[in-house]
MOPAC internal coordinates of N, CA, C and O (Angstrom, degrees):
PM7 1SCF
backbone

  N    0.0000 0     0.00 0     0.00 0    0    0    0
  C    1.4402 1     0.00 0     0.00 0    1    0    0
  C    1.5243 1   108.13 1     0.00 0    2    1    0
  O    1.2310 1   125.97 1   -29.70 1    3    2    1
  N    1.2170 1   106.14 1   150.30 1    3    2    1
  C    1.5965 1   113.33 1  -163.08 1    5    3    2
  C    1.8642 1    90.98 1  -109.25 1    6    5    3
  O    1.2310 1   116.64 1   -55.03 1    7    6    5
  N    1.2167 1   123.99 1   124.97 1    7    6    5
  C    1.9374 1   127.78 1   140.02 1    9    7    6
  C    1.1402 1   111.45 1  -134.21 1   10    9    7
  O    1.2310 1   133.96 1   -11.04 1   11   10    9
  N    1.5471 1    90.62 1   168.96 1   11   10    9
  C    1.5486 1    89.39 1   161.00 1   13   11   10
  C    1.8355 1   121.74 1  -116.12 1   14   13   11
  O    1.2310 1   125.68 1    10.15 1   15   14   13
  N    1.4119 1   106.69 1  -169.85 1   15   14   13
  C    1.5099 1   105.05 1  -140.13 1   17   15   14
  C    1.7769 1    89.14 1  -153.99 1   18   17   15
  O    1.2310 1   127.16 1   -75.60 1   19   18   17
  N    1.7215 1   103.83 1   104.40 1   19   18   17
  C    1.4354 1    96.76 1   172.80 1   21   19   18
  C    1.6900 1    91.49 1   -98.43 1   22   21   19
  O    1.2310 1   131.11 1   -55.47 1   23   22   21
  N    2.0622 1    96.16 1   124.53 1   23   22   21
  C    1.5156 1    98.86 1   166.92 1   25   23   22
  C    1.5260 1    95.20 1  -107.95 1   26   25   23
  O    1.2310 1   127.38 1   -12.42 1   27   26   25
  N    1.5019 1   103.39 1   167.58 1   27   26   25
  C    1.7751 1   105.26 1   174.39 1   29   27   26
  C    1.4203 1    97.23 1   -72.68 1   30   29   27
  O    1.2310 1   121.44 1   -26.18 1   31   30   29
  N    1.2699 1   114.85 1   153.82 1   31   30   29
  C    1.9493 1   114.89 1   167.57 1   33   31   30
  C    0.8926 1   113.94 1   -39.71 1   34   33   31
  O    1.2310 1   113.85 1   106.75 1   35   34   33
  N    1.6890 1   129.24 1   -73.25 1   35   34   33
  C    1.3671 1   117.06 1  -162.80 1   37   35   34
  C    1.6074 1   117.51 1   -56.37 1   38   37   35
  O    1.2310 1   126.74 1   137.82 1   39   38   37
  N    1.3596 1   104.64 1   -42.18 1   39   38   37
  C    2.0318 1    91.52 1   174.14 1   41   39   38
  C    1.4531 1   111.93 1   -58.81 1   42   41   39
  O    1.2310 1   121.56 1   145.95 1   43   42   41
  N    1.1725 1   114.62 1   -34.05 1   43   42   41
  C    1.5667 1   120.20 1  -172.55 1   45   43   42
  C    1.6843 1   103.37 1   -53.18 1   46   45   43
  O    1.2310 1   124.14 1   135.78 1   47   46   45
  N    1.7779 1   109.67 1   -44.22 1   47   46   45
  C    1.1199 1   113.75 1  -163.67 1   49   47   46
  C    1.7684 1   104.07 1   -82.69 1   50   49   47
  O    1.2310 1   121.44 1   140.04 1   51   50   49
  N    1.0457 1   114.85 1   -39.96 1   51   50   49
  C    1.8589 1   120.16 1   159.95 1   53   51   50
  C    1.4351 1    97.65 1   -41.87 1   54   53   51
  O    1.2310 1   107.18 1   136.50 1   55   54   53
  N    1.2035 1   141.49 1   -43.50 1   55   54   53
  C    1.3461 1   110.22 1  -139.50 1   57   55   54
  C    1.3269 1    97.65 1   -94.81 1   58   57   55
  O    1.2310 1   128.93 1   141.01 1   59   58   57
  N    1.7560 1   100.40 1   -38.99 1   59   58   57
  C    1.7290 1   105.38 1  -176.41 1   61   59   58
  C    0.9930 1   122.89 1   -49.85 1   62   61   59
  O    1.2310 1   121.06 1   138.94 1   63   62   61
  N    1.8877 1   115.58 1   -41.06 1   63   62   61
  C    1.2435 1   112.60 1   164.05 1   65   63   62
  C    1.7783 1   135.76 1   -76.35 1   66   65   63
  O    1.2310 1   123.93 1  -177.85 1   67   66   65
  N    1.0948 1   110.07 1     2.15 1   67   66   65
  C    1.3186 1   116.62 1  -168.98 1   69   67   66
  C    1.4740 1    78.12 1  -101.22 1   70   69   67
  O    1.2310 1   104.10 1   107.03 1   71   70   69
  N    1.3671 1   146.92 1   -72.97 1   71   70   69
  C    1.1981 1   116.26 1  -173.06 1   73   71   70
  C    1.4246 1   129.25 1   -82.20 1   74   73   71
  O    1.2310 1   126.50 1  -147.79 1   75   74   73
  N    1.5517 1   105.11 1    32.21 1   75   74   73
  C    1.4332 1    94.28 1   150.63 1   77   75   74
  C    1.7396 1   128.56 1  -116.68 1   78   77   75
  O    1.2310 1   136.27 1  -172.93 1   79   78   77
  N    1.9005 1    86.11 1     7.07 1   79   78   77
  C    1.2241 1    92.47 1   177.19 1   81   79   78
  C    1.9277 1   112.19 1   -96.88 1   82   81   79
  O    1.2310 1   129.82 1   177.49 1   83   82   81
  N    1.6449 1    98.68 1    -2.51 1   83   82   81
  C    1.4018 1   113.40 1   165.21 1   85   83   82
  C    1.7011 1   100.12 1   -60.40 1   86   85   83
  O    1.2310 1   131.15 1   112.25 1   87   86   85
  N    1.4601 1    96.08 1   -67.75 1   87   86   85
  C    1.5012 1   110.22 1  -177.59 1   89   87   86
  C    1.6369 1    99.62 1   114.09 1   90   89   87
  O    1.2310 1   125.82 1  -136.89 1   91   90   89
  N    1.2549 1   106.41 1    43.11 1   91   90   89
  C    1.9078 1   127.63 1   177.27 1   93   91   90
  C    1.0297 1    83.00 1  -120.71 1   94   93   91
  O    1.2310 1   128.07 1   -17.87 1   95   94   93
  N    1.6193 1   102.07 1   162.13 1   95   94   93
  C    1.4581 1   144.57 1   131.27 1   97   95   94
  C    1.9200 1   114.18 1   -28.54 1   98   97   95
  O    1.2310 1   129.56 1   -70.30 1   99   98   97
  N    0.7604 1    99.18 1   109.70 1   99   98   97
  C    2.0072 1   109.06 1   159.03 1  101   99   98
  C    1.5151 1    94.02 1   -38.13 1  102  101   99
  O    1.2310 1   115.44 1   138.75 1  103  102  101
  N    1.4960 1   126.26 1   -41.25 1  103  102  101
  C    1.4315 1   105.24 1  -160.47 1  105  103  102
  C    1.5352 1    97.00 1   -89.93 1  106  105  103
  O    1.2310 1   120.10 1   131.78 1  107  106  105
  N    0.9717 1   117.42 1   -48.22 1  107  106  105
  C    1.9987 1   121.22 1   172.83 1  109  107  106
  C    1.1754 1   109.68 1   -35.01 1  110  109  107
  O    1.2310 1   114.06 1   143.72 1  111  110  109
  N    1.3490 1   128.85 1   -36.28 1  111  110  109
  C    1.3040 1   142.78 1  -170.49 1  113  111  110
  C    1.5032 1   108.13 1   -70.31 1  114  113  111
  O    1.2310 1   131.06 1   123.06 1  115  114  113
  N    1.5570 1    96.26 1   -56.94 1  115  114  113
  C    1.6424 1    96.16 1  -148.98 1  117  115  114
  C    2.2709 1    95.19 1   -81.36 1  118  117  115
  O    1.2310 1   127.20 1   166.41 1  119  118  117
  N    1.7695 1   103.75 1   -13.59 1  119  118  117
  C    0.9335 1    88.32 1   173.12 1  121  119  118
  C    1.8899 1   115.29 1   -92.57 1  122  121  119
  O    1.2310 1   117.34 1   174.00 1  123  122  121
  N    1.0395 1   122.66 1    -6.00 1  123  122  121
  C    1.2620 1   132.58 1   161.55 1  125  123  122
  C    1.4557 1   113.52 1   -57.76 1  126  125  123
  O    1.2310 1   108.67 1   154.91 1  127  126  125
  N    1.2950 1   138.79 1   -25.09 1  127  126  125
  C    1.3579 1   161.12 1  -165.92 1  129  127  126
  C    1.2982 1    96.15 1   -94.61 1  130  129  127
  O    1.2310 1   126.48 1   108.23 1  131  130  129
  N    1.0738 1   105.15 1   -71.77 1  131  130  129
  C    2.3417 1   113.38 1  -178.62 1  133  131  130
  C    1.8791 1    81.38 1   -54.71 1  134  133  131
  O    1.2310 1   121.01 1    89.50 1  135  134  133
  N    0.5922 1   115.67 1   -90.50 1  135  134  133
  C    1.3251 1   123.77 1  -147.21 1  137  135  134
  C    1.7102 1   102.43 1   -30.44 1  138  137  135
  O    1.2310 1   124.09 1   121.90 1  139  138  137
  N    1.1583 1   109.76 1   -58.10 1  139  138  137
  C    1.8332 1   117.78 1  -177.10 1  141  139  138
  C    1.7791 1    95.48 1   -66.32 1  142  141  139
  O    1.2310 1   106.13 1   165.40 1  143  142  141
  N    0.9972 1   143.36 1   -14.60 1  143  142  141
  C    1.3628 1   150.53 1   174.82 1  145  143  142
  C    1.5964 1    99.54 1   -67.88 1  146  145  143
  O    1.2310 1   123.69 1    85.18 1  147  146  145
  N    1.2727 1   110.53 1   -94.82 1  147  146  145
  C    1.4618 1   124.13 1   158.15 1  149  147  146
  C    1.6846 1   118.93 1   -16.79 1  150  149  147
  O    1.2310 1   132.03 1   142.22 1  151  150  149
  N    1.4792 1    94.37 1   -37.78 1  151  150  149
  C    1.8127 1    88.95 1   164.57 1  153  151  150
  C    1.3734 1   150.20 1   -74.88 1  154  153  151
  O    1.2310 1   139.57 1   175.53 1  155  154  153
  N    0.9402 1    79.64 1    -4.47 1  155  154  153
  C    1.7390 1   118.46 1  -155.90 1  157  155  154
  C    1.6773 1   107.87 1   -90.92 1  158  157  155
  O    1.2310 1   124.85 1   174.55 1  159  158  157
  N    1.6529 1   108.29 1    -5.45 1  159  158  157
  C    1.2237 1   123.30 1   162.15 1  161  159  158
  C    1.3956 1   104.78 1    71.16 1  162  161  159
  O    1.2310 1   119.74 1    25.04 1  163  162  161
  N    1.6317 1   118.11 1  -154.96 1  163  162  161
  C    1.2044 1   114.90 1  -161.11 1  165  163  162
  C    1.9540 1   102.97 1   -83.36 1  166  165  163
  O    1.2310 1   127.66 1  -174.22 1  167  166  165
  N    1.1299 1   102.86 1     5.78 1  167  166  165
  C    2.0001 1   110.06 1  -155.25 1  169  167  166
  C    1.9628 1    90.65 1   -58.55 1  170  169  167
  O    1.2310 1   118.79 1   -37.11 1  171  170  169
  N    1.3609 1   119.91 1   142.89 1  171  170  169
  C    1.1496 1   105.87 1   171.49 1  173  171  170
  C    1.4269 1   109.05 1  -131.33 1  174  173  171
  O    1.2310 1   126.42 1   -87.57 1  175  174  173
  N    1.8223 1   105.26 1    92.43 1  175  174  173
  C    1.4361 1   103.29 1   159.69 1  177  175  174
  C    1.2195 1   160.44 1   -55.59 1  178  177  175
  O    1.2310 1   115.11 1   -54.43 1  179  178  177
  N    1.2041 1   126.87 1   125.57 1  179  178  177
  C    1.4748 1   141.32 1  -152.41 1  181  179  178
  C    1.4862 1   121.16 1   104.05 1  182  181  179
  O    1.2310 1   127.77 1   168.48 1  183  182  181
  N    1.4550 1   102.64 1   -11.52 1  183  182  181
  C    1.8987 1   113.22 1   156.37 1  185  183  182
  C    1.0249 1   116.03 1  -119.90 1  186  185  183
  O    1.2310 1   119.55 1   -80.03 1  187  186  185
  N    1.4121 1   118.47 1    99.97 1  187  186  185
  C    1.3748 1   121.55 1   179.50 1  189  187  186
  C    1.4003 1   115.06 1   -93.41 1  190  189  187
  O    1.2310 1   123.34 1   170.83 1  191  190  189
  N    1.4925 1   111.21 1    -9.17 1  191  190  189
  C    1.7452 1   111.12 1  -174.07 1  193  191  190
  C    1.6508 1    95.32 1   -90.57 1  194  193  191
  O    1.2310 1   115.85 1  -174.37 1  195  194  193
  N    1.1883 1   125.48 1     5.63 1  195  194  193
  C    1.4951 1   141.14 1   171.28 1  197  195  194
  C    1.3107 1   119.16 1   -80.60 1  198  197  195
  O    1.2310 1   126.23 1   140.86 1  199  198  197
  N    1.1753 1   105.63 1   -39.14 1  199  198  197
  C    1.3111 1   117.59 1  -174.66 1  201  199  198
  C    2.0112 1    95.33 1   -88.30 1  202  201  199
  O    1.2310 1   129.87 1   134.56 1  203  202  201
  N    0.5863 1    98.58 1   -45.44 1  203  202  201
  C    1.9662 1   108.27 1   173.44 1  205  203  202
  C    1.7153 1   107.05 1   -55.18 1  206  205  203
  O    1.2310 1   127.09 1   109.70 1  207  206  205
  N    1.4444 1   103.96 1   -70.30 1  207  206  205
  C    1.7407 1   105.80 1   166.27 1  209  207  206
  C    1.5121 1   118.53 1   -44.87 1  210  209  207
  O    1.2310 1   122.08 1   164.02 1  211  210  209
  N    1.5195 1   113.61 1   -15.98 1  211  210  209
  C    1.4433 1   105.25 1  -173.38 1  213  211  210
  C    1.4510 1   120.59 1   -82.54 1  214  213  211
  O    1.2310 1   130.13 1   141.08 1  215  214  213
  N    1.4471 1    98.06 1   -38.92 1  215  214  213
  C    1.6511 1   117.61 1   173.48 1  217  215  214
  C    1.2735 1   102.01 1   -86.86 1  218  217  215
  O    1.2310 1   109.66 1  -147.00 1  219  218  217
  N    1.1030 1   137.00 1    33.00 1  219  218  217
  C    1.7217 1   126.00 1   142.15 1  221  219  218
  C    1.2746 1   111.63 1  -124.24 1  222  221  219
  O    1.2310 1   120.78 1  -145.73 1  223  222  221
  N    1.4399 1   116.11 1    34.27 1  223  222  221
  C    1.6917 1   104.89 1  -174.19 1  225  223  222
  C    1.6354 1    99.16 1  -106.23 1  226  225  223
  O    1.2310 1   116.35 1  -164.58 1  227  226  225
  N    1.6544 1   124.53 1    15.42 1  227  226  225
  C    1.0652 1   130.64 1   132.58 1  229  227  226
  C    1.4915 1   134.13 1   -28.78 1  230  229  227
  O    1.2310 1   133.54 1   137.74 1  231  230  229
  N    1.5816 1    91.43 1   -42.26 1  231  230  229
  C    1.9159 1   107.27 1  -162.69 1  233  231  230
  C    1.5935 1    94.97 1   -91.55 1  234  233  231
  O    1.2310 1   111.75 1  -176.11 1  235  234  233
  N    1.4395 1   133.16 1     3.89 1  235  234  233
  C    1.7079 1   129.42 1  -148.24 1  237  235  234
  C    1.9176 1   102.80 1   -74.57 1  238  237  235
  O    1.2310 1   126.11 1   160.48 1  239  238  237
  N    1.5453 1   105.87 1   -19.52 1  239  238  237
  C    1.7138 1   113.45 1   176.21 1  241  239  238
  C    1.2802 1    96.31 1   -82.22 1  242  241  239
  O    1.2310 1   109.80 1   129.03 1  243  242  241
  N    1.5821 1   136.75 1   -50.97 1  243  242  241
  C    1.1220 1   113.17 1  -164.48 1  245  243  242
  C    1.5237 1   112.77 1   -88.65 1  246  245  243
  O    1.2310 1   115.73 1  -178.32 1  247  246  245
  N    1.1857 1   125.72 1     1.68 1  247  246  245
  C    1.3428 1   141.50 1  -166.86 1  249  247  246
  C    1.9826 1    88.22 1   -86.05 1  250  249  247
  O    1.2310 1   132.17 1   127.80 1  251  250  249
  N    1.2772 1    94.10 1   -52.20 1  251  250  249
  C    1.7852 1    96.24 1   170.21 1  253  251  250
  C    1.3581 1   126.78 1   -64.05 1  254  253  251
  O    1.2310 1   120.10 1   148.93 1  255  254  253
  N    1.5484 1   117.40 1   -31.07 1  255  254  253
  C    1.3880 1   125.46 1  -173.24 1  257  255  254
  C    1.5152 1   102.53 1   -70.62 1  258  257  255
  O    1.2310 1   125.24 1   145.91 1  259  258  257
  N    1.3030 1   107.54 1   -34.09 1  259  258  257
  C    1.7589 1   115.70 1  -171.70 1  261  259  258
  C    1.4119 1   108.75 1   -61.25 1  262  261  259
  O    1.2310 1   125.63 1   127.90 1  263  262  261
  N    1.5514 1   106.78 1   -52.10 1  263  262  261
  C    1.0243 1   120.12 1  -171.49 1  265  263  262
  C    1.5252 1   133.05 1   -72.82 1  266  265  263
  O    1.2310 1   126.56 1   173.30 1  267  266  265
  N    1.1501 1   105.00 1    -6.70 1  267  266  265
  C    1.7506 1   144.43 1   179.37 1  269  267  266
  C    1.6916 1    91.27 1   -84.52 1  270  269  267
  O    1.2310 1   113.75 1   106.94 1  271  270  269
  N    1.6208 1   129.43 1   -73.06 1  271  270  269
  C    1.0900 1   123.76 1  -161.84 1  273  271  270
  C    1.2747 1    86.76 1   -66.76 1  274  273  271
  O    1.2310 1   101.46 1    87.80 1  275  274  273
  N    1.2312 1   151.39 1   -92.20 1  275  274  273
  C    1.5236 1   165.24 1  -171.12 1  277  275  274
  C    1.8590 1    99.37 1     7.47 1  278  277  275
  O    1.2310 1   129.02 1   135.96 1  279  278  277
  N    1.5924 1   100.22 1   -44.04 1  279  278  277
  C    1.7186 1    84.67 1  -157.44 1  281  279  278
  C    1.6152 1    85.32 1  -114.19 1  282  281  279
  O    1.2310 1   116.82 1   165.47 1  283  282  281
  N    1.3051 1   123.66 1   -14.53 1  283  282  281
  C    1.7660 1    84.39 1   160.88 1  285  283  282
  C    1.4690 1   105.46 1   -79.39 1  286  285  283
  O    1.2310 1    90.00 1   136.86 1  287  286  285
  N    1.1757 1   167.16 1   -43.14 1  287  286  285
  C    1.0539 1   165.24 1  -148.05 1  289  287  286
  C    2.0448 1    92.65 1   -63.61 1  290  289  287
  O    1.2310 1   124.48 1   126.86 1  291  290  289
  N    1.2170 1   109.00 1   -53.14 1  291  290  289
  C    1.9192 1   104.55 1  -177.25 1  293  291  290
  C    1.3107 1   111.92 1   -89.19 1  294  293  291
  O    1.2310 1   125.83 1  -168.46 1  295  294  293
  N    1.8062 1   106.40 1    11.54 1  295  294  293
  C    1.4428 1   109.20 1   160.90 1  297  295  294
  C    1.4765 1   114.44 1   -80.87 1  298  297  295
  O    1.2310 1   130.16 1   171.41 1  299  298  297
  N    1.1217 1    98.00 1    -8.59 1  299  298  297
  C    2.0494 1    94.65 1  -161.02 1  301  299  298
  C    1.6993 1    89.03 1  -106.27 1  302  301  299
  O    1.2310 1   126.67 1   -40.90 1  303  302  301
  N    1.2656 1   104.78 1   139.10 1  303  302  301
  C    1.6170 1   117.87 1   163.43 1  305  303  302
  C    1.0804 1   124.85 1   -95.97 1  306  305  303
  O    1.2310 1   122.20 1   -74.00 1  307  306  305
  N    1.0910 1   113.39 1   106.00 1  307  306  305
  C    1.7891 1   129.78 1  -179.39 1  309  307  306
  C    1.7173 1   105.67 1   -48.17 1  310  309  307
  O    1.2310 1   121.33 1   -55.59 1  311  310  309
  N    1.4143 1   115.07 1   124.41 1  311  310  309
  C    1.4852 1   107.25 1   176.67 1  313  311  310
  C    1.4807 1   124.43 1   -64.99 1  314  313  311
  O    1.2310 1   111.43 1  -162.47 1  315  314  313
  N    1.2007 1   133.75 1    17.53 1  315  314  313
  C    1.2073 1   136.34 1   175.03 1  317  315  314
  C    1.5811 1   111.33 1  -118.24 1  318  317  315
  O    1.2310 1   123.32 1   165.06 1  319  318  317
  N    1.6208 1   111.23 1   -14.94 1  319  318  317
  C    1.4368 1   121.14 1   146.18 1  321  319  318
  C    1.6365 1   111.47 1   -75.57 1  322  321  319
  O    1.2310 1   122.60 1  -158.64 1  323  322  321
  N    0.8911 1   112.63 1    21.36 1  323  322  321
  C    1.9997 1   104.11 1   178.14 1  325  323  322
  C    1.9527 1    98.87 1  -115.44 1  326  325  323
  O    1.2310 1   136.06 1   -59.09 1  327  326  325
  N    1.3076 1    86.52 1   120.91 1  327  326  325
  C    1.6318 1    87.26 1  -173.15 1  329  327  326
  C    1.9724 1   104.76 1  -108.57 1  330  329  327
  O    1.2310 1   120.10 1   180.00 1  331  330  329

């Protein structure tokens, strides 16, 4: 399949030369790139506290249960708070 692809220059100019210092095609390249991207599964680099938030969304009922006691408890007015 044929598109096109606005890169900024300087990556444009990295890439041309990196795959010609492979000794590929610019296009082999840039689809060798998608492709190892795409491999890389769901992991999303450059958020790593994402990847941390992800494996605790186990706790998301008790994270609610807490939070349930938490606000009836500052629902009730203590009689020595009643002015």
């Amino acid at each position: 399949m044929k598109t096109t692809l606005e890169i900024p220059d300087p990556t444009f100019r990295k890439a041309k030369a990196t795959a010609g210092a492979l000794g590929i095609p610019l296009r082999e390249f840039v689809t060798q790139a998608v492709e190892e991207k795409l491999s890389s599964g769901s992991r999303r680099q450059g958020k790593p506290w994402l990847e941390c938030a992800g494996e605790l969304a186990h706790l998301h009922k008790e994270t609610v249960r807490i939070q349930k006691i938490i606000d009836e408890e500052f629902e009730q007015i203590e009689p020595e708070d009643w002015t």
